[in-house]
Structures are given as structure tokens and as C-alpha cells.
N, C-alpha and C positions, 0 to 999 in steps of 0.2 A: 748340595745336590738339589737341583729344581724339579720339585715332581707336579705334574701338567693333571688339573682338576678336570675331571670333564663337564663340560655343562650342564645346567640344570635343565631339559627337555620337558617344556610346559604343553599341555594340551587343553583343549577347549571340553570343556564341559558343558555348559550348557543348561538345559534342563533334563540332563539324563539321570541325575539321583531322584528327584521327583518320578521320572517316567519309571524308573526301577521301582521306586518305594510303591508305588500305585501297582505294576504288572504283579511285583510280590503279594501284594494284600489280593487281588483279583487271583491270585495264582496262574495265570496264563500260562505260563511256562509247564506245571503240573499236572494241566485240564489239559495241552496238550501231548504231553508224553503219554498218559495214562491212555488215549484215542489212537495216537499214531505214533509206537513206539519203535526206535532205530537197533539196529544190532549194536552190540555191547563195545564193539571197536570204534563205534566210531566219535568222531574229537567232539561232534557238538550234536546237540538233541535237536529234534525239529521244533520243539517249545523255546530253546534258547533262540535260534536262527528267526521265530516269528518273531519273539519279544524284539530282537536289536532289529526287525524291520518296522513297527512299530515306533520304536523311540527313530529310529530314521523320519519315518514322517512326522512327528513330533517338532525333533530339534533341526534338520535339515534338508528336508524332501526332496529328493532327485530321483533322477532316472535309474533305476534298479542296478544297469551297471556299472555305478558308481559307488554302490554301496562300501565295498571293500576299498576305495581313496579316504570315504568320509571315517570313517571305523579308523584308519590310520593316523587321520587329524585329531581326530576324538577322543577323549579318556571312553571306549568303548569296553575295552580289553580289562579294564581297569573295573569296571562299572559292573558290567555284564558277565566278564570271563569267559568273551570271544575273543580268540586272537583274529585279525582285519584279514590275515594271509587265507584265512580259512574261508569267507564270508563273499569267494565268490560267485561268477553268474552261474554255473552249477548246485552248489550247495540251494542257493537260496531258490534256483529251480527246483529240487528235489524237495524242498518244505512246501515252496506251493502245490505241488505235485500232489505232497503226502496229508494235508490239512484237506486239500478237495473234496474226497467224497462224505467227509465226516464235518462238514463247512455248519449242518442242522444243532449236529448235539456239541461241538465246539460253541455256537451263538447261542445254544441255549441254557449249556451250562456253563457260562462266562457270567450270560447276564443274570443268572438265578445267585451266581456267588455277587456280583455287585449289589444286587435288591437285597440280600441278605448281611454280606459284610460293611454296605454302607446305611443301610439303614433308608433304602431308595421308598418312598410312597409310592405306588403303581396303583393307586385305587383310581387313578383319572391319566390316561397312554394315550397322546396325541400322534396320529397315523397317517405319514405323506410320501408318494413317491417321486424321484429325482430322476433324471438321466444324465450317461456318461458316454458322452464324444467318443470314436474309437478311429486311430489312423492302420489303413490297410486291410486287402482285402476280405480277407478271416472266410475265405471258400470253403477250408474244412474243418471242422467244428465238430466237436465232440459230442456224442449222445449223452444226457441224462444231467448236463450241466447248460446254464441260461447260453442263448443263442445270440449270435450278436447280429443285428438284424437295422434294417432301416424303420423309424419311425417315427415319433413327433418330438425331437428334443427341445428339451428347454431351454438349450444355447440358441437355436436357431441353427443351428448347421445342419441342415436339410442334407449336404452334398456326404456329410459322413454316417456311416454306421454307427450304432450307441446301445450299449447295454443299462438297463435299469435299477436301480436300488430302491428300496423302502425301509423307513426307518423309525421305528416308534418312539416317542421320547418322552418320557415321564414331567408331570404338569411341574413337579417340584425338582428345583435345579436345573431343567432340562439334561436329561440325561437319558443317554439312547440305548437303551435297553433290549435289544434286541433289531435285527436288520434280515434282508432277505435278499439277493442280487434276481433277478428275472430277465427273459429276454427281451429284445429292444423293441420289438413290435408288442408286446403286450399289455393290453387295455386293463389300464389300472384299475376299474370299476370291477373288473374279473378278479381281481387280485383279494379283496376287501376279505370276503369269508374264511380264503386261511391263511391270512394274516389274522385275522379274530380267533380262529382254532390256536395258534401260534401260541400269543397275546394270552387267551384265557388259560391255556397248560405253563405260561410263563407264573401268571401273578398267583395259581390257585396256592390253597384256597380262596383267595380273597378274589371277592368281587371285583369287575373293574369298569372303570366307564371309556367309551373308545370315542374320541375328538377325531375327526378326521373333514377332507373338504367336499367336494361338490362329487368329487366319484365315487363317494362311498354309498349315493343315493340310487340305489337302483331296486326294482319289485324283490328280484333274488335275495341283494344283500340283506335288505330289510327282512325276508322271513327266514333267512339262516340268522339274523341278528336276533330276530324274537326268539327261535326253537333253542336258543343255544345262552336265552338270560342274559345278552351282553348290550345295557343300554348303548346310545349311543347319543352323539350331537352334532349334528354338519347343516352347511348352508344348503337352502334348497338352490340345486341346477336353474338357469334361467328357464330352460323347458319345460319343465313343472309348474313352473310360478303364472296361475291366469292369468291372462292379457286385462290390463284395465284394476286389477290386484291393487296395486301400489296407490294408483290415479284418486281408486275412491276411499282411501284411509284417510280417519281425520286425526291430523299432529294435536292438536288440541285435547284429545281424552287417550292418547297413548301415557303412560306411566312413567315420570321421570324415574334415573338409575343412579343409584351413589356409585357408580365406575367414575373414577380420574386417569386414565393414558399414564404411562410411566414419562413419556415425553413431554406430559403436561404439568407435571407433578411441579414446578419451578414457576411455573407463569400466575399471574391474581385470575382469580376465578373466573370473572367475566370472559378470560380466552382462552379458558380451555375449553375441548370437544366434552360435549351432551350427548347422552345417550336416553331415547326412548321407546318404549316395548307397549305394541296390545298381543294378545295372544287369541288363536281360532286354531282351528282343527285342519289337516288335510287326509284324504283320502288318497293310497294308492292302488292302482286296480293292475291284474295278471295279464296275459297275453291272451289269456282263453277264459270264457263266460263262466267256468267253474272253478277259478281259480278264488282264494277267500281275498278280499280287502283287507288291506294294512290301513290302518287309520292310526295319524300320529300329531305329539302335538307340533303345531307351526304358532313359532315365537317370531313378532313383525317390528323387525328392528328399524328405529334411527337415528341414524349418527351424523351429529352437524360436520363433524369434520370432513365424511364422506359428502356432505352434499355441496358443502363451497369446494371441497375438488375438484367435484364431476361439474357444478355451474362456471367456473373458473375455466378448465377445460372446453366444457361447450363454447365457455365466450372465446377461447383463445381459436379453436377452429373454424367458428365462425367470422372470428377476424381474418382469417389467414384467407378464408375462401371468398371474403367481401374482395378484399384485396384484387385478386386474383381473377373474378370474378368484372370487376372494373377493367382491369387491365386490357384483360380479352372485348368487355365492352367497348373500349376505345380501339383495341386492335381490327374490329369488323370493318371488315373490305380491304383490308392491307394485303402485303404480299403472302404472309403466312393465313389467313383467315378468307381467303377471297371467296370462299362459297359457306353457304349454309350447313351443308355437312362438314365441310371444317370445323363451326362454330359448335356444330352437335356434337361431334369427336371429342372437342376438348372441353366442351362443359361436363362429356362423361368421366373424364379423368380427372379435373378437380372436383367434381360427387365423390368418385370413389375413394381419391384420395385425404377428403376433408371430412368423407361418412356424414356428408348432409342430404343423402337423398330422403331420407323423410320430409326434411322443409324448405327445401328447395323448389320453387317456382320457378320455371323461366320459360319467353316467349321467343322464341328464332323467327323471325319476316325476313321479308325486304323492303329498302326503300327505292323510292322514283327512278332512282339511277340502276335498279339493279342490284346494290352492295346488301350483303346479308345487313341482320340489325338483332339487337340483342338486348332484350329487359327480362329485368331476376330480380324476385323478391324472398323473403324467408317468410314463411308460413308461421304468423304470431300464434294463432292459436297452439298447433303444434309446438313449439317451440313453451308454451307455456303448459301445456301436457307433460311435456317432457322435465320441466322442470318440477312437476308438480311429485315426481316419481323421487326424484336426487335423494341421494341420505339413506331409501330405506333397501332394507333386503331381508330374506327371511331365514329363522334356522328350525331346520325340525329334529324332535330328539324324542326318546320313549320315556324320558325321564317322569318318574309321575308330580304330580302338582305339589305333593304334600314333600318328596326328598329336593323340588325344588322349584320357587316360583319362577316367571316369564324373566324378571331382573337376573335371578342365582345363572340363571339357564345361561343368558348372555356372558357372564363375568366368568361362568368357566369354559366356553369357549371364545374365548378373551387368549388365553394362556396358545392359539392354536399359533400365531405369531412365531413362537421360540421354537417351531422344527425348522422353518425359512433360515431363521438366525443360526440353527445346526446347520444346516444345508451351507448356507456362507458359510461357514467353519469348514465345513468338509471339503469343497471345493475352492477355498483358501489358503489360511497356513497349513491344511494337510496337502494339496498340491495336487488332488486328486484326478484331475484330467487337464489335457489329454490321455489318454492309457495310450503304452506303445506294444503292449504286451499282445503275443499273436494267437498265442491259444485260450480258447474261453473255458478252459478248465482253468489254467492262474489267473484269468481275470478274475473270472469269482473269489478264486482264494485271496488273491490283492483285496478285493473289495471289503474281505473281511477283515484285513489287515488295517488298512483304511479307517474303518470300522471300530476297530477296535481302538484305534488311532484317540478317535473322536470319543469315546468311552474315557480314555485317560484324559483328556483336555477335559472334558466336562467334570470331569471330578477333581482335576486342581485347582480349576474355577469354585468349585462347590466348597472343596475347604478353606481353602483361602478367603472368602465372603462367608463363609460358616464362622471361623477362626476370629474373623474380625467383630464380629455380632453386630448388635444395634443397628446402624442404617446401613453395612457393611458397605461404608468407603475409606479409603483412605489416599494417602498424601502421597508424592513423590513419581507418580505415573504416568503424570502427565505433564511438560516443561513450563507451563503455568502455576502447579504445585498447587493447583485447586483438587479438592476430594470427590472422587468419582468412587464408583462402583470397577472394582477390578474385573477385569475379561481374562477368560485364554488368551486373547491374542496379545494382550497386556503384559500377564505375568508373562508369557514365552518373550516376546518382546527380551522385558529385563533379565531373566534369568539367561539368556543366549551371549551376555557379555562376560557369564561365570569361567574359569577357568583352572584346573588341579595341576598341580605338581607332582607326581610322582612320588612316589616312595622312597625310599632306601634302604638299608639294614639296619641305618640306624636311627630313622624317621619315617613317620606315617605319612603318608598321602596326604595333603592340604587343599583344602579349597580357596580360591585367592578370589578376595572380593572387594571390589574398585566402588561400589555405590552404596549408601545404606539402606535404598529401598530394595536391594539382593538381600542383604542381610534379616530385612525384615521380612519378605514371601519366606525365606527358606524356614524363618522361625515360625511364621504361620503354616506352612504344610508342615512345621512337626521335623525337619530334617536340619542335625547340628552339625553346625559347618566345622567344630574343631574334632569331630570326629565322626570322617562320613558311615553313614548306615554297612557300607558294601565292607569294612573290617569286620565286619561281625558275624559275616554271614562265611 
């Protein structure tokens, strides 16, 4: 008698035991039940429903209504103990629906269990906001949740709507500890003081220092920043900074910096960027005559590397508009040029375009016959003013002298780099926009999702480079098998060619693994492949 085996039905795993093992230790699933709990009937929690949208943007990111396809491909069911049938565009509407109004003490007690069960430093929380593209008209819009509105994106798409996020990230490991969504027209600078209320009820007791960029300088922020103990450190706004400032500092008695660039860290000394610091005081003054002065320190930085970019730069636009500049010289009196206001038209559009009207010279006449005539020169002095400024910019911080000199000042906001590098991450392999989502009550809730996304990527980054110690690199990462510094987008990378086999009655679940640099992440996050975590539970 031939009796017909059925096949062995393999699924893709991925990095979803990591993503499990991680939301477990975080409790996600728990912090959410406990906030927004479901009737007893029914098949899945809204903490399960967040967590598999979560490892979704993780291992596969797509469009919300595909989540129930991917969940079918996936050891999900297996992982998680979703079945895929269950995980559609309903259900997972009703968890965004049901996480919404409670979006505050879900992010705040997510991130207070990550700074507690990872052992996160928050004594120094870099603070920057981001926006998020939005397709469709979003006319009606929910009260008491971020508005989705037109404003300045950071994409550049002027022609769509965008809602905003901000996101604080801890100096050590970069790890974002806490997020806020807001609406798309609102001026980040408004934002600063409760995101610092936030921030301070996240780390207390413990002190903490807030890094943040150029909008966190404003008269307000600064005296809700003193009344409320929370130093800070950001570059001063160009508008602050006196005219002529820069021009009259001498490089010469500024302070060299033991800073080396991580990206300099491989070159002989001679080429790497130089960093140096004097330090003076600024004054900021209220809107009205009896408002008190904020006086704070201003640390005057400079950095060679900035200043061969910015001279490098000048030379490249000033090549492009000599260029250009001849061109049109030679084209006076032709068919396109035959008047003086032609020649004035378009010398204003290669100004504008080249941003050399500071030194730009030029003379429009005529000659004998009539035909416009055209001489331009670049104004050397200016030109050498302007050089004279390159390399420096300034940061001011309340930090007192004695917790840290003009150099420490620099070197730790140095670390403000790694929210940029979250922000790639987030708008990366999390896939985070476009949003196609119409209502701005689940945008926010996605965002948190998002979010929290990025919460798990920065922590398998963190043990992984933890796990490895010493210079934390290693081999196999990369198809030159030269030792790097592992990333999220590395490990994910490798772990996305993992795949399980199923169980049986009379066999465990396997994890099938094709590379030994799989084998080796899964042993540095701590998760054994011959017997995965999810039996146990």
C-alpha cells in the first residue's frame, strides 16, 4: 500500500524571534492590554494585533492591507499565536482605533520599561522633529488627535499634506525613547517645553541633559528650560549670531579638541577633521522691557572639515556662475539677449540661482552699434570675508563650566548626529511614508507603531554590538568579509533569509539556517536556533 507524505510546508521567518524576544522583554503586548482591554471573546488582544504590526514593519513593511498575505507567508501564527485569517483591515483598524487616545501613557510606559529593563542611560536625550508626507485630502479630521495640515516638509513636497513626529534618542546606543506625533503645520520651536515636561517625567529621578538643534533656541524655551532645571545644548540660530561675529575671531588662540569623527577614525592623522573652541557669553533678551535676561554660555566652534566643504562649495558655485556668466557675456546682442533688460533678467536668475549676490559686480551699457555689453567681476574682498567665517558656528548650553569645559560642551553634542541616522532608519527599512491612512486618529496610532518599530531595531542593534564587546565588529556582513560595526539594517539584512519549518507531533519547530553569519547574530541576541524561544512560552 503507498501511503502519500504530505509535504513539508516551509515559512519565512525572518527576524521575527528577535522581534518577539525584544516586544516580550518590553512587555508591549501587556502595557497594551492592561490600557486598552478587549472583551473576553474575542481571538486576539489589541497588544497582540500591535505587536505583529510592529514585527510587520520590522521584517516586511507594506501597506496595512496586506498585512494578512504577509502573516500567511510568515511563521507569524507560529511566532506570535496570530492566526493571518484573523489580522484583517478590520481588526487591525479597531487596535488603531483602540491604542489612540491612550497613544501618551502607552509611549510613556513602554519607554520607562525599556530605560529600566535595558539598562538605557538617559542622563544626556538628543531631541529632533521629522515630517511625514500624507496622500489625500484628510477634510475631516478628528478633534484632540495631531491634524494633518500643510507645512514645511522635510521631503520637499510642498504639494502634499504632512503630519509630524519628534523623537528623543538616548546619547548611548541611540535609542528612542520616547516620540510624540503633532500636526503638520506646527512650529517646532513651540514644541521644545513639553517635549522637556515629557523627557523630565520620563528619566526622573535622574537628571538629564536635552541636545536638541536650532529650534530649541527661543526666549520661552530657554526660561521654561531654566524654571524647570533641565540643561541643555544646541547651536545658536543664524539670527542670533551678530553680524561680523565669526569675521573677527582669531583661529590662532581658539583651543584645540581631542574629538576624532567616527568616519575619520581609519585615516593618518594629518586628514582627519580638527576641531576648535573659544568660549564668551550671549545674552537673550523678552519681547517687553521687563522681561529678565537669559544669559548663557556661547561655545565658538571650528571645524576644518566644515570649512573645506563650505570653501569647496563656494568654489564650485562660483565656477558654475563664471561659466554662465561668460556665456551670456558672449551671447550680448544675439537673438535671445538683444536688449539690456534681457541681460538684467538673466543675470538676476543666475544671482539667484548661484546665491552670489553678495559679490557679484556687474556693469550692463551699450556699445557704438547699439547691442547691450556685459562686464562682472566677484568682489575679492567679500569673497575673502566670507571665507574668513567658513568652519565656525556657535552652541550655547547652561551647562556650568566646572560639569563641563568649552571642549566636553562640543564632544557631547557631537552624539546629536544619531537622531538624523534614526530618522533614516525610520523612514527606511521601517517604510514609514508615504502614509496612505485617512484618518488622523490611525495616523498617530501607526506612528506609534512606527515607533515602536524603531525602539526594537535600535535594541538588536544595541545587543548585537553589546554581545560582541571590544571594538564591536565583526566579519561576514559584508561580501568583502572586512569587520565592520554591525547596523539594524545589517543584522535585518541577514536574518530575512531565516526560515522555520513547522512542527509536528512528533517534531519541534526548526529554524533552517543557510549562512553562519545567521547562526552567529541569533547567538549574539541570545536566541537558540535548536530550540526557538516561542515553545516555551
Amino acid at each position: 500500500m503507498n501511503v502519500e507524505i504530505a509535504p513539508v510546508v516551509e515559512r519565512r521567518l525572518g527576524a521575527l524571534p528577535a522581534s518577539a524576544e525584544f516586544l516580550r522583554r518590553l512587555d508591549v503586548a501587556g502595557i497594551i492590554d492592561e490600557l486598552c482591554p478587549v472583551r473576553e471573546v474575542a481571538h486576539l488582544t489589541h497588544g497582540q494585533v500591535i505587536e505583529v504590526l510592529i514585527a510587520n514593519r520590522l521584517s516586511a513593511p507594506a501597506p496595512l492591507v496586506r498585512v494578512g498575505d504577509w502573516a500567511r507567508e510568515w511563521a507569524v501564527e507560529e511566532v506570535f499565536g496570530a492566526e493571518p485569517n484573523l489580522l484583517n483591515d478590520d481588526r487591525i483598524a479597531r487596535a488603531l482605533d483602540a491604542i489612540a487616545p491612550e497613544l501618551e501613557r502607552i509611549v510613556g510606559t513602554v519607554g520607562a520599561s525599556a530605560i529600566t529593563v535595558f539598562g538605557i542611560d538617559v542622563s544626556r536625550l538628543h531631541w529632533d522633529m521629522t515630517s511625514m508626507s500624507l496622500h489625500g485630502a484628510h477634510e475631516s479630521q478628528q478633534e484632540g488627535f495631531p491634524q494633518v495640515k500643510y507645512g514645511h516638509p522635510k521631503d520637499r513636497r510642498a504639494d502634499l499634506k504632512q503630519i509630524q513626529a519628534g523623537i528623543a534618542i538616548s546619547a548611548e546606543g541611540g535609542i528612542p525613547v520616547f516620540h510624540r506625533a503633532y500636526d503638520g503645520g506646527a512650529g517646532e520651536v513651540s514644541q521644545v517645553v513639553g517635549a522637556m515636561t515629557a523627557l523630565r517625567e520620563l528619566a526622573a529621578p535622574r537628571d538629564f541633559l536635552m541636545i536638541g538643534d536650532s529650534k530649541l533656541i527661543s526666549y520661552p524655551n530657554l526660561l521654561a528650560l531654566g524654571e524647570a532645571g533641565v540643561k541643555f545644548i544646541a547651536p545658536a540660530p543664524a539670527a542670533k549670531v551678530p553680524d561680523g561675529l565669526y569675521a573677527a575671531l582669531d583661529l590662532d588662540r581658539a583651543r584645540p579638541v581631542d574629538c576624532t569623527a567616527r568616519r575619520d577614525a581609519g585615516k593618518p592623522p594629518a586628514q582627519r577633521g580638527r576641531y576648535r573652541v573659544l568660549e564668551d557669553t550671549q545674552t537673550l533678551t523678552g519681547p517687553r522691557k521687563r522681561d529678565p535676561q537669559v544669559t548663557v554660555r556661547r561655545i565658538l566652534v571650528h571645524s576644518s572639515v566644515n570649512a573645506a566643504a563650505q570653501q569647496a562649495a563656494r568654489t564650485r558655485r562660483l565656477d558654475r556662475a563664471g561659466d554662465e556668466l561668460d556665456k551670456l557675456q558672449s551671447a550680448c546682442g544675439g537673438r535671445h539677449y538683444a536688449t539690456a533688460e534681457k541681460v538684467t533678467a538673466r543675470i538676476g536668475v543666475i544671482t539667484k540661482k548661484r546665491r552670489i549676490g553678495s559679490c557679484l559686480v556687474t556693469t550692463v551699457g551699450t556699445n557704438e552699434n547699439g547691442r547691450p555689453t556685459l562686464a562682472w567681476h566677484f568682489n575679492q574682498d567679500v569673497l575673502a570675508a566670507e571665507a574668513a567665517v567658513d568652519g565656525w558656528y556657535a552652541l550655547l548650553t547652561t551647562l556650568d563650566a566646572d560639569e563641563a569645559d568649552a571642549a566636553e560642551v562640543l564632544i557631547r553634542y557631537k552624539g546629536q548626529p544619531v537622531i538624523e541616522r534614526r530618522y533614516s532608519d525610520f523612514k527606511g527599512p521601517l517604510a514609514v511614508a508615504p502614509v496612505f491612512l485617512h484618518h488622523n486618529r490611525r495616523i498617530a496610532a501607526l506612528i506609534t507603531v512606527i515607533c515602536l518599530a524603531l525602539l526594537v531595531f535600535c535594541l538588536i542593534e544595541r545587543q548585537v554590538r553589546r554581545a560582541l564587546g571590544g571594538e564591536q565588529t565583526m566579519r561576514g556582513l559584508c561580501p568583502d568579509n572586512r569587520a565592520v560595526r554591525p547596523t539594524g539594517r545589517m543584522i535585518l539584512y541577514h536574518l530575512d533569509g531565516l526560515r522555520m519549518r513547522p512542527g509536528t507531533a512528533t517534531d519541534p519547530p526548526t529554524i533552517l539556517i543557510t549562512r553562519a553569519v545567521q547562526a552567529h547574530l541569533l547567538e549574539l541576541l541570545g536566541i537558540d536556533e535548536t530550540r526557538p524561544r516561542w515553545l516555551d512560552t
